[in-house]
LUMKOLRO-832190 format. One line per 10 residues: their letters; for each residue x, y, z of N, C-alpha, C, O. Coordinates in nm, 4 decimals, decimal comma, padded with zeros to 6 digits, m for minus. Each point is the difference from the previous one (the first is absolute). Layout:
BEGIN
A) X:Y:Z:X:Y:Z:X:Y:Z:X:Y:Z  ... .
***
This chain:
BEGIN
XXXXXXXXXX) m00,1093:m02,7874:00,5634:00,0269:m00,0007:m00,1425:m00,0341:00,1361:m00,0598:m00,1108:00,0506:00,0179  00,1733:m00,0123:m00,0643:m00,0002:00,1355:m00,1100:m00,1331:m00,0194:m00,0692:m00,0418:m00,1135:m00,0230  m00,0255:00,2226:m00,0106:m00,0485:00,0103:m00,1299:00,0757:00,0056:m00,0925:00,1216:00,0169:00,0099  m00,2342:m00,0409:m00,1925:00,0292:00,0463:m00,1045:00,0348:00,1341:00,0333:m00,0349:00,0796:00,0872  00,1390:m00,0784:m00,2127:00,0577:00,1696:m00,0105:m00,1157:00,0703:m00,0136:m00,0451:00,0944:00,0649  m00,0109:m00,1758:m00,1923:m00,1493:00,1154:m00,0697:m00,0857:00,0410:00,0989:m00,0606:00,1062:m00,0142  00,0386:m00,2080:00,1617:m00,0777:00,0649:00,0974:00,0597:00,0796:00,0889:m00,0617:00,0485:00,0949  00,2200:m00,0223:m00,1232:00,0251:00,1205:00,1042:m00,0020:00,1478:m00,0818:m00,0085:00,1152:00,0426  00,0204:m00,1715:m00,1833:m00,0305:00,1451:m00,0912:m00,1620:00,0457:00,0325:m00,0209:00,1150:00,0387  m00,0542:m00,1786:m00,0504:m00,1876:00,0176:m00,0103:00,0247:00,0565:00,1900:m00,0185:00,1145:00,0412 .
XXXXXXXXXX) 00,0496:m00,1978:00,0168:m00,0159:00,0471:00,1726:00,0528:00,1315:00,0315:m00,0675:00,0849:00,0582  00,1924:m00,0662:m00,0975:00,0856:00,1327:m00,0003:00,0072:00,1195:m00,0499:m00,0027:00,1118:00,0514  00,0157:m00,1636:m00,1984:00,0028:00,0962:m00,1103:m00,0474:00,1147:00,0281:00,0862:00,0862:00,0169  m00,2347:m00,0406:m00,0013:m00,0136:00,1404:00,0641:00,0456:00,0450:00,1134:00,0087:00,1218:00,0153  00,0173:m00,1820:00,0542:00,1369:00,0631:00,1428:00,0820:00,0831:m00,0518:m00,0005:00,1230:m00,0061  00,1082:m00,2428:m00,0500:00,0697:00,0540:m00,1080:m00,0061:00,1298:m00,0677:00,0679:00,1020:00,0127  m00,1660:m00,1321:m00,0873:m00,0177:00,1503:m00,1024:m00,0352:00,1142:00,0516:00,0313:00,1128:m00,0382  m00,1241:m00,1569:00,1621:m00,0192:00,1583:00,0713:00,1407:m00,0007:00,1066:00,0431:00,0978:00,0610  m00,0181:m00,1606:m00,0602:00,1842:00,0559:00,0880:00,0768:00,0584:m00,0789:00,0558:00,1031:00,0378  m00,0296:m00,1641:m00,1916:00,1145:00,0786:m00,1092:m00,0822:00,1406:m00,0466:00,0674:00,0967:m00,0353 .
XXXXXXXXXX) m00,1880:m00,0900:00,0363:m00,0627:00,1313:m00,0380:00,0143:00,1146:00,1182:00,0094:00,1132:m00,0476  m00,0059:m00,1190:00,1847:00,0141:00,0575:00,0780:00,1385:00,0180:00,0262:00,0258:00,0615:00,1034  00,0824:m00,1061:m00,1824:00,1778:00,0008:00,0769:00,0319:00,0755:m00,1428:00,0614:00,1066:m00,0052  m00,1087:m00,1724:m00,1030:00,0351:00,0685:m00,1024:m00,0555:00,1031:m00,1070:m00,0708:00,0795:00,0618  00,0741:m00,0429:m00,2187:m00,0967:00,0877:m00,0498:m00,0956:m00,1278:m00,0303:00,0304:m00,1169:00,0235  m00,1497:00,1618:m00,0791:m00,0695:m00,0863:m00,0744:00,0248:m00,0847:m00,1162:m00,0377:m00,1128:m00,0317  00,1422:00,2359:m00,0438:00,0530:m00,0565:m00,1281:00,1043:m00,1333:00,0136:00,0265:m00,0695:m00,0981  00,0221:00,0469:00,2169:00,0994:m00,0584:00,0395:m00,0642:m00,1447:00,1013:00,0649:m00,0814:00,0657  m00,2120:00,0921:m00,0862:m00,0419:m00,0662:00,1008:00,0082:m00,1680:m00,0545:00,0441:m00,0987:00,0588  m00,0967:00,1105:m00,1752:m00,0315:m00,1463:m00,0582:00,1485:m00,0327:m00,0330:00,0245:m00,1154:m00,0350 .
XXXXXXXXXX) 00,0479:00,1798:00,0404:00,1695:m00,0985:m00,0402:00,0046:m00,0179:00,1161:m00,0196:m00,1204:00,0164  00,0414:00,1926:00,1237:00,0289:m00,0884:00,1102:m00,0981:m00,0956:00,0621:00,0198:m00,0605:00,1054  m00,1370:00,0517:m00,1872:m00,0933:m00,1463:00,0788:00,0854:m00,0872:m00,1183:00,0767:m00,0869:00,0415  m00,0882:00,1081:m00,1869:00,0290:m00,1082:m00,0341:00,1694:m00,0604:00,0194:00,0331:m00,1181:m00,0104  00,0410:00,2124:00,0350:00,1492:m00,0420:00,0508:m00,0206:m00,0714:00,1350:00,0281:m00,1178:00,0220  m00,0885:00,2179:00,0772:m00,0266:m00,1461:00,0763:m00,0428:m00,1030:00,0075:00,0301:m00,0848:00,0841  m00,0826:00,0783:m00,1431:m00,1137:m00,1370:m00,0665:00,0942:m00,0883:m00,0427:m00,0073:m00,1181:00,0338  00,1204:00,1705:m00,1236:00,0724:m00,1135:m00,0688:00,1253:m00,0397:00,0609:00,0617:m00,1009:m00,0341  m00,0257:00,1797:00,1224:00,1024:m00,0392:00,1173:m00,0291:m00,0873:00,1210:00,0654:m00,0788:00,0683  m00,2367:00,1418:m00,0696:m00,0712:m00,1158:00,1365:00,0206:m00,1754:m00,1197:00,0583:m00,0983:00,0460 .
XXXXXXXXXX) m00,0990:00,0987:m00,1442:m00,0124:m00,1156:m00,0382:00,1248:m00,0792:m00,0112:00,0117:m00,1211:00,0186  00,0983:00,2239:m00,0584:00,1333:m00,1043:m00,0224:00,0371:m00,0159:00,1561:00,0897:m00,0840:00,0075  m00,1211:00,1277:00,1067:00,0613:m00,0326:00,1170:m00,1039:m00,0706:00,1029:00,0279:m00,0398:00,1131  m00,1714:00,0323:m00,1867:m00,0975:m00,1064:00,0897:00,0441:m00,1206:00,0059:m00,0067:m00,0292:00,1194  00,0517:m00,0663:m00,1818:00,0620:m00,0911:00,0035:00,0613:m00,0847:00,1211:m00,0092:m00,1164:00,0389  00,0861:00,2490:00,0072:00,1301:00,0229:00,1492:m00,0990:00,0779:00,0913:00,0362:00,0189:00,1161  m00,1345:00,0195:m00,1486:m00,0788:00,0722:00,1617:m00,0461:m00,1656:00,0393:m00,0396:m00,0969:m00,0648  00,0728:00,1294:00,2239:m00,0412:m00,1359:00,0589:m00,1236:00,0730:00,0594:m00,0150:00,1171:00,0349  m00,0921:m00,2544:m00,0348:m00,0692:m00,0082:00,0010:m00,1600:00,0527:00,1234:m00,1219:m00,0138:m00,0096  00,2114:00,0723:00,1097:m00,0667:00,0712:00,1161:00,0401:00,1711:00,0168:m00,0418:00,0741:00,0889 .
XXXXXXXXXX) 00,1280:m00,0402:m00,1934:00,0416:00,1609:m00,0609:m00,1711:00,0718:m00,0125:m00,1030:m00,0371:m00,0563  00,1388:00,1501:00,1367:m00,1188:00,0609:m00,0247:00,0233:00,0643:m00,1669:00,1023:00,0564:m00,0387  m00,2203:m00,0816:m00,0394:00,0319:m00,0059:m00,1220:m00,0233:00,1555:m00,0438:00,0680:00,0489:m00,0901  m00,1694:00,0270:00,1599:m00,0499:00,1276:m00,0146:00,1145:00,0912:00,0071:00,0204:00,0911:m00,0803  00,0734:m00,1288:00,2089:00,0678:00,0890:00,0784:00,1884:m00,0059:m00,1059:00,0940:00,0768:00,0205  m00,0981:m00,1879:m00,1206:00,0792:m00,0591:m00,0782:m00,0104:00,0942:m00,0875:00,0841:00,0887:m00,0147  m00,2299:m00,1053:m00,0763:m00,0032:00,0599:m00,1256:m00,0290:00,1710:m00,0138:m00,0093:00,0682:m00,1020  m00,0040:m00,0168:00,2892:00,0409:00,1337:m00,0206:00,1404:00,0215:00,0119:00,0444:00,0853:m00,0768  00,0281:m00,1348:00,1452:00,1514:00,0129:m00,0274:00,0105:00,0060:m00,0849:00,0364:00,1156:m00,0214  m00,0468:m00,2016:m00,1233:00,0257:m00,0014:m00,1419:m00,0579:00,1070:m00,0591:00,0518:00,0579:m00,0955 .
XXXXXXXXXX) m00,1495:m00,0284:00,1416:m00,0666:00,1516:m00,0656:00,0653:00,0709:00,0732:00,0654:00,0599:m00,0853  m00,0201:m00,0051:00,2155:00,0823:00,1369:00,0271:00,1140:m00,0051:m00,0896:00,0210:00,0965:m00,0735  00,0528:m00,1952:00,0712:00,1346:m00,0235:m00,0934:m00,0171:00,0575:m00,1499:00,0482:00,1029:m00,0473  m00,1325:m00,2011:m00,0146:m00,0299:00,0325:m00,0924:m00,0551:00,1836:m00,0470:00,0248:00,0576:m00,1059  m00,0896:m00,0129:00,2050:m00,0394:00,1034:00,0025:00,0950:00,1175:00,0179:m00,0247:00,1001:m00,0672  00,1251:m00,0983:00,1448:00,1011:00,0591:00,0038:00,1219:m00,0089:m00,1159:00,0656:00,0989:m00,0328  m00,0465:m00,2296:m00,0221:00,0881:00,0123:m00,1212:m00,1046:00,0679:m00,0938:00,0628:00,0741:m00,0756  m00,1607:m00,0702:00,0564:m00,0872:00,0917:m00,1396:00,0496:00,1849:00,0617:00,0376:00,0945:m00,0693  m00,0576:m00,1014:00,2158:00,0228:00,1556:m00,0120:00,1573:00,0483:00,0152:00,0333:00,1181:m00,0100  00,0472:m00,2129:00,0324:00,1005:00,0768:m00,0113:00,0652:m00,0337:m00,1874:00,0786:00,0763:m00,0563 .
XXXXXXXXXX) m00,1282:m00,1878:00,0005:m00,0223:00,0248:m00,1721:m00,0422:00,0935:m00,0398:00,0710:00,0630:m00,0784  m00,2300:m00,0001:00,1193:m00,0494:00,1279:m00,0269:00,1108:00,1153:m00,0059:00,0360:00,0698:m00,0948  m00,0006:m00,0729:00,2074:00,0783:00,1040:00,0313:00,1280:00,0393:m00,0642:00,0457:00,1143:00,0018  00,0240:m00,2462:m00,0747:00,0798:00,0120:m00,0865:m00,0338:00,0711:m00,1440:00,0875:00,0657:m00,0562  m00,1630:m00,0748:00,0231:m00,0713:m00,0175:m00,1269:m00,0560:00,1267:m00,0434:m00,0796:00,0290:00,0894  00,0770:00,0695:m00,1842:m00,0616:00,0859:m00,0496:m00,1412:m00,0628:m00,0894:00,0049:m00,0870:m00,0870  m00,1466:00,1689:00,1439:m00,1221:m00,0433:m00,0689:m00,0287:00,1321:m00,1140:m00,0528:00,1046:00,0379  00,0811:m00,1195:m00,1320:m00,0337:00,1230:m00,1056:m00,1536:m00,0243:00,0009:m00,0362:m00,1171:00,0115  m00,0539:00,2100:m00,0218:m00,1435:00,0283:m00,0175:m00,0306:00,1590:m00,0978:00,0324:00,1154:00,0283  m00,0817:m00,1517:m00,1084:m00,0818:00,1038:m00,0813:m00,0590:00,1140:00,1158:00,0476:00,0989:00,0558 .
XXXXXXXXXX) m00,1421:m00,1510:m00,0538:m00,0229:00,0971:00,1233:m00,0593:m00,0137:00,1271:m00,0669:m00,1034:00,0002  00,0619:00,1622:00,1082:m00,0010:m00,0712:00,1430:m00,1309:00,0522:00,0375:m00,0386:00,1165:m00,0095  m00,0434:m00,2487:00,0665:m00,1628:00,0076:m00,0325:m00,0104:00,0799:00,1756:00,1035:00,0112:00,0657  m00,1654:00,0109:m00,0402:m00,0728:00,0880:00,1331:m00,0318:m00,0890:00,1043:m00,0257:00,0476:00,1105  00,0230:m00,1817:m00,1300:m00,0240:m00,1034:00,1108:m00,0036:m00,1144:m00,0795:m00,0411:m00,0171:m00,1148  00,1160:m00,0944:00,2358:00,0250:m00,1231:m00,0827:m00,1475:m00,0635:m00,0528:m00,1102:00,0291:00,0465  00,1391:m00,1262:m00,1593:m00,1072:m00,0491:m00,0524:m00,0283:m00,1078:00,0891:00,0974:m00,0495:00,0566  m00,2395:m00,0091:m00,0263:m00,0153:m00,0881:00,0814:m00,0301:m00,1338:m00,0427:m00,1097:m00,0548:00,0105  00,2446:m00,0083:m00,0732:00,0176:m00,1093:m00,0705:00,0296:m00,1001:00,0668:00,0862:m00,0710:m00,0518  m00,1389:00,0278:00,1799:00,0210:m00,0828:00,0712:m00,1217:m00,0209:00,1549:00,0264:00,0140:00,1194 .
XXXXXXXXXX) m00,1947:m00,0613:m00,2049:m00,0600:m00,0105:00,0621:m00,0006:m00,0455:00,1049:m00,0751:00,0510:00,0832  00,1672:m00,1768:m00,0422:00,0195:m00,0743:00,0996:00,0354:00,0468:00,1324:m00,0264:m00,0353:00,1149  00,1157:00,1540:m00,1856:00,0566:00,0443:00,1228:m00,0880:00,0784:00,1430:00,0473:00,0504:00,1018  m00,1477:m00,0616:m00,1330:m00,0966:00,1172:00,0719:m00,0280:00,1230:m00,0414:00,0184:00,0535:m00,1093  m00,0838:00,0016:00,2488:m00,0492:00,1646:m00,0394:00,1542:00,0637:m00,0329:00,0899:00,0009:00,0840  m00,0771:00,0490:m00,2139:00,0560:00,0981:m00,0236:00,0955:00,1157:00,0628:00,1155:00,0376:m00,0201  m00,2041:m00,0066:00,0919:00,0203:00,1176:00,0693:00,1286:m00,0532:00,1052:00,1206:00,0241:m00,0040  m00,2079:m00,1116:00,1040:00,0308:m00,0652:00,1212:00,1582:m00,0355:m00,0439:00,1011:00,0321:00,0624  m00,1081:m00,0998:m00,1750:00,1683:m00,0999:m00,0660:00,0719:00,1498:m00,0601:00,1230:m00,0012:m00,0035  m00,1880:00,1201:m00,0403:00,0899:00,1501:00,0159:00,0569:00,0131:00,1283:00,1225:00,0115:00,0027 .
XXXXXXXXXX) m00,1995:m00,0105:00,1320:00,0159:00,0751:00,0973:00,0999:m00,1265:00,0466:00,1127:00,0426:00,0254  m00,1285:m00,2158:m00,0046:00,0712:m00,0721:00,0385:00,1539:00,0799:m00,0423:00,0774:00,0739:00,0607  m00,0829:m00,1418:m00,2170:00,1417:00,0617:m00,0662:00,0450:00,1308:00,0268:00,0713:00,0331:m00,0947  m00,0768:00,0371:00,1594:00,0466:00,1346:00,0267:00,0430:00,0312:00,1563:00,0284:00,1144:00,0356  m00,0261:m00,2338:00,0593:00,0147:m00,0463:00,0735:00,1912:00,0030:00,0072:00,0378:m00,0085:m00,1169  00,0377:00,0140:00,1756:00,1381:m00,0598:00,0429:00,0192:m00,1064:m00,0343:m00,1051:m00,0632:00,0103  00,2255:m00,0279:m00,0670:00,0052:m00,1261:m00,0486:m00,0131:m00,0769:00,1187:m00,0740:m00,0921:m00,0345  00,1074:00,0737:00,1736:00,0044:m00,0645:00,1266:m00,1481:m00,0075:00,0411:m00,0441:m00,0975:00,0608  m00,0314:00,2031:m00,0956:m00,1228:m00,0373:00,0675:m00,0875:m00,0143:m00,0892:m00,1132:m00,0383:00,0296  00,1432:00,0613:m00,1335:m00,1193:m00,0665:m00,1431:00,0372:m00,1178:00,0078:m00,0822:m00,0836:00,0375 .
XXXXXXXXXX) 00,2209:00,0422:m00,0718:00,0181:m00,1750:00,0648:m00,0853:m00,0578:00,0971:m00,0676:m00,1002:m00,0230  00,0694:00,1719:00,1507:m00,0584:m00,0816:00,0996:m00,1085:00,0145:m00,0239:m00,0651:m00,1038:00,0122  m00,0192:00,2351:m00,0591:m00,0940:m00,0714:00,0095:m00,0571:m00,0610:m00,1145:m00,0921:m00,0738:00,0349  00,1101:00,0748:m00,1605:m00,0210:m00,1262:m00,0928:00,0105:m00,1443:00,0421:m00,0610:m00,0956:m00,0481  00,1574:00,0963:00,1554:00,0370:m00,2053:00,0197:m00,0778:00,0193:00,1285:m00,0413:m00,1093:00,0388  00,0108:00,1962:00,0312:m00,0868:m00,0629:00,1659:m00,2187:00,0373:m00,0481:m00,0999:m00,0677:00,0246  00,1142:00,1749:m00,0815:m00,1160:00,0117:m00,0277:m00,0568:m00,0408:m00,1606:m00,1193:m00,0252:m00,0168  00,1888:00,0228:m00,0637:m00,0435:m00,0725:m00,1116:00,0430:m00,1456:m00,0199:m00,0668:m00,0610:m00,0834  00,1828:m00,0185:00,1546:m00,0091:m00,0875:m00,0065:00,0109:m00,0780:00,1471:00,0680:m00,1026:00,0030  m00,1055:00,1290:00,0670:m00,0453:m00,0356:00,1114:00,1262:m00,0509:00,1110:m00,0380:m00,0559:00,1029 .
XXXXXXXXXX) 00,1707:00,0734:m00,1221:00,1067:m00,0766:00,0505:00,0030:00,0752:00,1502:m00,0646:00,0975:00,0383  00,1535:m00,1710:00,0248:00,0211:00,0369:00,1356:00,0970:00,1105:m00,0236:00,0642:00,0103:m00,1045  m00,0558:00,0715:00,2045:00,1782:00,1084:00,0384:00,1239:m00,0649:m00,0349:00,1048:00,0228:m00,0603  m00,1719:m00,1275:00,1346:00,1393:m00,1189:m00,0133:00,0689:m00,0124:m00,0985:00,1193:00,0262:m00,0149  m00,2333:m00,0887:m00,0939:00,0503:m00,0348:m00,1511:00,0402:00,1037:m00,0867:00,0783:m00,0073:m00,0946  m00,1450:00,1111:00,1402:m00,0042:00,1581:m00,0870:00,1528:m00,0089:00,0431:00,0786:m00,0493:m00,0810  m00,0250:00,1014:00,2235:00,1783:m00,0119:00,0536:00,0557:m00,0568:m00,0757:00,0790:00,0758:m00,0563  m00,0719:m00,2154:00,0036:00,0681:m00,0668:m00,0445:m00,0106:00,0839:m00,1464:00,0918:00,0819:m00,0018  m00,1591:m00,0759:m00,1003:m00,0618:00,0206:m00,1422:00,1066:00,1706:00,0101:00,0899:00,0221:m00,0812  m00,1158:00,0474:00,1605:00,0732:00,1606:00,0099:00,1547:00,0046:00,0804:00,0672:00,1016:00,0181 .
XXXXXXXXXX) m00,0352:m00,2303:00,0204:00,0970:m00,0084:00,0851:m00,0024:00,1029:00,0890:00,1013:00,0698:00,0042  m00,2322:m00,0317:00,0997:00,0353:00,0217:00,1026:m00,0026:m00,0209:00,1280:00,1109:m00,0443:00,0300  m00,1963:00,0542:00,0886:m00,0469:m00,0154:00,0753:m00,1721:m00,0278:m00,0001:m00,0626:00,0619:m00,0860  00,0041:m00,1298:00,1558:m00,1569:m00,0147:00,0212:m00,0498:00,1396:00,0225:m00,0947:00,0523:m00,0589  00,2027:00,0246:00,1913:m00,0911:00,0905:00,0475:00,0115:00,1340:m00,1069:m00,0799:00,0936:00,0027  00,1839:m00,1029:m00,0873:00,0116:00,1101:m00,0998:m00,1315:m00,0357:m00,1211:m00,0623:00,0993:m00,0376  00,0296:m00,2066:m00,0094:m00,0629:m00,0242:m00,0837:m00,1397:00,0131:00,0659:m00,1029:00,0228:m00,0636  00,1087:m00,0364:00,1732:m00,1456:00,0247:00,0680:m00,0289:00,1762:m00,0224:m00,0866:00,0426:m00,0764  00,1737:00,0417:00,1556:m00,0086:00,1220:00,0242:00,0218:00,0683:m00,2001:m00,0741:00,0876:m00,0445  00,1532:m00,1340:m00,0147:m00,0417:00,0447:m00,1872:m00,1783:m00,0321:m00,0307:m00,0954:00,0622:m00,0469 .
XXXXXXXXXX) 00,1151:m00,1618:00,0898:m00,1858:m00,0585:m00,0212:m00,0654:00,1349:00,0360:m00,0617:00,0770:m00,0736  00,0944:m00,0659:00,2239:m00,0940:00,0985:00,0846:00,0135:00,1078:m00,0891:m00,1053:00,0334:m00,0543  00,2035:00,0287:00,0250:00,0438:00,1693:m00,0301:m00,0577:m00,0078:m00,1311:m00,0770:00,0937:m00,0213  00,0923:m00,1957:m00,0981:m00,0448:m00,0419:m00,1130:m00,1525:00,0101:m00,0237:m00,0341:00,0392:m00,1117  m00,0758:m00,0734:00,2141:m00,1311:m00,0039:00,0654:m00,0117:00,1605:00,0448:m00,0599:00,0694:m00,0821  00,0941:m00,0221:00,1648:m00,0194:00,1162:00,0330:00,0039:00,0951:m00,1202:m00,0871:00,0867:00,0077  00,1495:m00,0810:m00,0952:00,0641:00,1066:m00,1087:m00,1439:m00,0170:m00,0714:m00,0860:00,0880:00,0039  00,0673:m00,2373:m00,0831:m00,0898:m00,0214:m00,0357:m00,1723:00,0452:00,0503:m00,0814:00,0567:m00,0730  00,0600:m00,0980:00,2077:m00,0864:00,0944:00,0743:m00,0186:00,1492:m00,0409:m00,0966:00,0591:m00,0483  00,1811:m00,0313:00,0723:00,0264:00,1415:m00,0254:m00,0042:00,0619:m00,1605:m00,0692:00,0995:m00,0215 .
XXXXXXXXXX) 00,1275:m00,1478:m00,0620:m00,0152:00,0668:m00,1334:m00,1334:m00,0888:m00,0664:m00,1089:00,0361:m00,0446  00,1670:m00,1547:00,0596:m00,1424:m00,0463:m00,0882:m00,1635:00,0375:00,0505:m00,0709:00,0605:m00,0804  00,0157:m00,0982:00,2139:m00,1271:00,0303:m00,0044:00,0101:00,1318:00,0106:m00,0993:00,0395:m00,0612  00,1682:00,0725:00,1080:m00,0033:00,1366:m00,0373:m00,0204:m00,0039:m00,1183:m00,1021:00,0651:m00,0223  00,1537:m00,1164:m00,0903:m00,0217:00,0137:m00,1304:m00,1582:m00,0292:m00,0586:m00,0625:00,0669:m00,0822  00,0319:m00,1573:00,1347:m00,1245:m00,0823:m00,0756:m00,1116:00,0907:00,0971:m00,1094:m00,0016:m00,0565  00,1061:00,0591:00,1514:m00,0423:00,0657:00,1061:m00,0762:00,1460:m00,0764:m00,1142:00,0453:00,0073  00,2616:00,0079:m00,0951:m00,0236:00,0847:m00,0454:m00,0368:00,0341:m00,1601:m00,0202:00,1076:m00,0563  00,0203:m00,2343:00,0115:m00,0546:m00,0734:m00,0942:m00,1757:m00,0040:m00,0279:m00,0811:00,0118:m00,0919  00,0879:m00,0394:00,2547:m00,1820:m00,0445:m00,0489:m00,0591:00,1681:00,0008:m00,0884:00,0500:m00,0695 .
XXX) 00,1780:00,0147:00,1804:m00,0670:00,1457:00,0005:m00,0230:00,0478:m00,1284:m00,1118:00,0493:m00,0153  00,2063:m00,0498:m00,1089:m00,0277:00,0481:m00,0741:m00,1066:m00,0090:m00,1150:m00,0310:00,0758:m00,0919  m00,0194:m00,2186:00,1410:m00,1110:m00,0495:m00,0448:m00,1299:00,0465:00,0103:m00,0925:m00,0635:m00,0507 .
***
């Protein structure tokens, strides 16, 4: 038997939000939890009942997450003036820095690794979610991990030195 919806929002929900914060900007983060949120609810109904539900409601967040950026992308943002680093209006999302260096990542391997290391899914499910292969979504993971290795604790590395 399924749970209540409300307990797959409370169980999930931060999966969720740290997956749309890592695929997308920050500013863009809380419309794709709550778009997924409201697409998971009109189609829980029809998820039968042994659907991995995690591996469901990141599909709905990559989807969702991808129609906001190619909307973005349509769209001209007029701004007064353009601040020196984003504001960090989205505590949830984590360290800062880390969700900079994620996002600056390639879209294939910031994907992967948002759905295998922030939300815990198999290669498998990630394949399916990117339409590609296991072993491609494995090896984006890897290269995605490595980059990260590489710029981020270099960064924070050289961070504390200056301390």
């Amino acid at each position: 038997m399924k749970p209540p919806f409300e307990k797959v929002v409370a169980r999930h929900g931060a999966t969720v939000l740290r997956v749309v914060c890592a695929v997308v900007s920050r500013a863009d983060a809380d419309d794709a939890w709550s778009e997924t949120f409201l697409a998971a609810m009109k189609a829980y109904p029809d998820l039968p009942a042994d659907a991995n539900i995690e591996a469901w409601l990141v599909t709905i967040a990559h989807r969702k997450a991808i129609d906001l950026i190619r909307a973005t992308a349509r769209r001209a943002t007029p701004v007064p003036e353009t601040p020196d680093r984003p504001s960090p209006s989205h505590a949830d999302c984590g360290d800062s820095e880390l969700t900079e260096a994620v996002a600056a990542l390639p879209a294939k391997q910031r994907q992967a690794v948002a759905y295998h290391y922030l939300a815990g899914l198999p290669y498998a499910e990630i394949a399916t979610i990117l339409d590609s292969s296991a072993a491609a979504a494995r090896s984006a993971a890897a290269d995605g991990i490595a980059t990260l290795r590489r710029t981020y604790v270099h960064d924070t590395e050289s961070e504390h030195e200056q301390h």
